[in-house]
C-alpha positions in Angstrom: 231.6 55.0 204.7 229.6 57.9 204.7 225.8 58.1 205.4 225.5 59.9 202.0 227.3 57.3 200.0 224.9 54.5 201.3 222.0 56.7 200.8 223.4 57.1 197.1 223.9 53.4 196.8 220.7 52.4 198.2 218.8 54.3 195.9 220.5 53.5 193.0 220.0 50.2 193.2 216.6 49.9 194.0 216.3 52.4 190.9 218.0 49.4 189.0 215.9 46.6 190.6 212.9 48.5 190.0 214.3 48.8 186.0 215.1 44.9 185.6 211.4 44.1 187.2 210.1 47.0 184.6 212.1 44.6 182.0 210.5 41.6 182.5 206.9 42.7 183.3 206.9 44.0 180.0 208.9 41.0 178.1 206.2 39.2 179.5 203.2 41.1 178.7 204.4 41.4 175.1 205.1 37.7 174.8 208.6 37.9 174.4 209.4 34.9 176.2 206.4 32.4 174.2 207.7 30.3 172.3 205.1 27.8 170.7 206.4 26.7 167.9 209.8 25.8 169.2 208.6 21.8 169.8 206.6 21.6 167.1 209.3 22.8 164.9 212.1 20.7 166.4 209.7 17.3 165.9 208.8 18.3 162.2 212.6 18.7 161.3 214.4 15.9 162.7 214.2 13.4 160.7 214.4 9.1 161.1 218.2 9.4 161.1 218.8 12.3 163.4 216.3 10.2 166.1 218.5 7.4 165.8 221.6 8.7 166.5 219.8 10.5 169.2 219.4 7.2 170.5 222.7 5.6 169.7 224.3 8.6 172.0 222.0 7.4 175.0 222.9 3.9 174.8 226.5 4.7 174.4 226.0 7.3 177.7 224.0 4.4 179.8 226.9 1.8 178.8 229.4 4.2 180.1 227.9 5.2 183.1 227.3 1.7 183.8 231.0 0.8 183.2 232.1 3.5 185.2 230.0 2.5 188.1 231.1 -1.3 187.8 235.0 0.1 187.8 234.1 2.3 190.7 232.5 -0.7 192.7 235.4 -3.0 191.8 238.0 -0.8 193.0 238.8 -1.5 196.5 241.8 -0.2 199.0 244.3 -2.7 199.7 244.0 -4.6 203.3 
């Protein structure tokens, strides 16, 4: 390549480095990224019924994890 295309390339992407860093300096300073209500929002609209299938889901992932390391553990390679 020539030494005018690296130049070229070089300078346009610190010229788009130097954008993105612009970006987020300023969706930071104007709060874009806060979120505060989002928890408090997601534990005053679930209800009884969506936290227990919540926790039906879990038990049913744990049992098949479990299972799935027991079949692991009882295969073996024949002798």
């Amino acid at each position: 390549m020539s030494e005018g295309i690296v130049i070229v390339m070089i300078g346009v992407s610190t010229l788009l480095g130097a954008l993105g860093l612009i970006g987020l300096l300023w969706g930071i300073k104007t709060g874009q990224f806060d979120d505060q209500s989002k928890f408090i929002d997601g534990a005053r609209f679930d209800g009884e019924d969506a936290l227990r299938d919540a926790v039906m889901m879990e038990e049913k992932k744990r049992k098949r994890q479990e299972k799935k390391k027991k079949d692991e553990k009882a295969y073996g390679p024949p002798d």
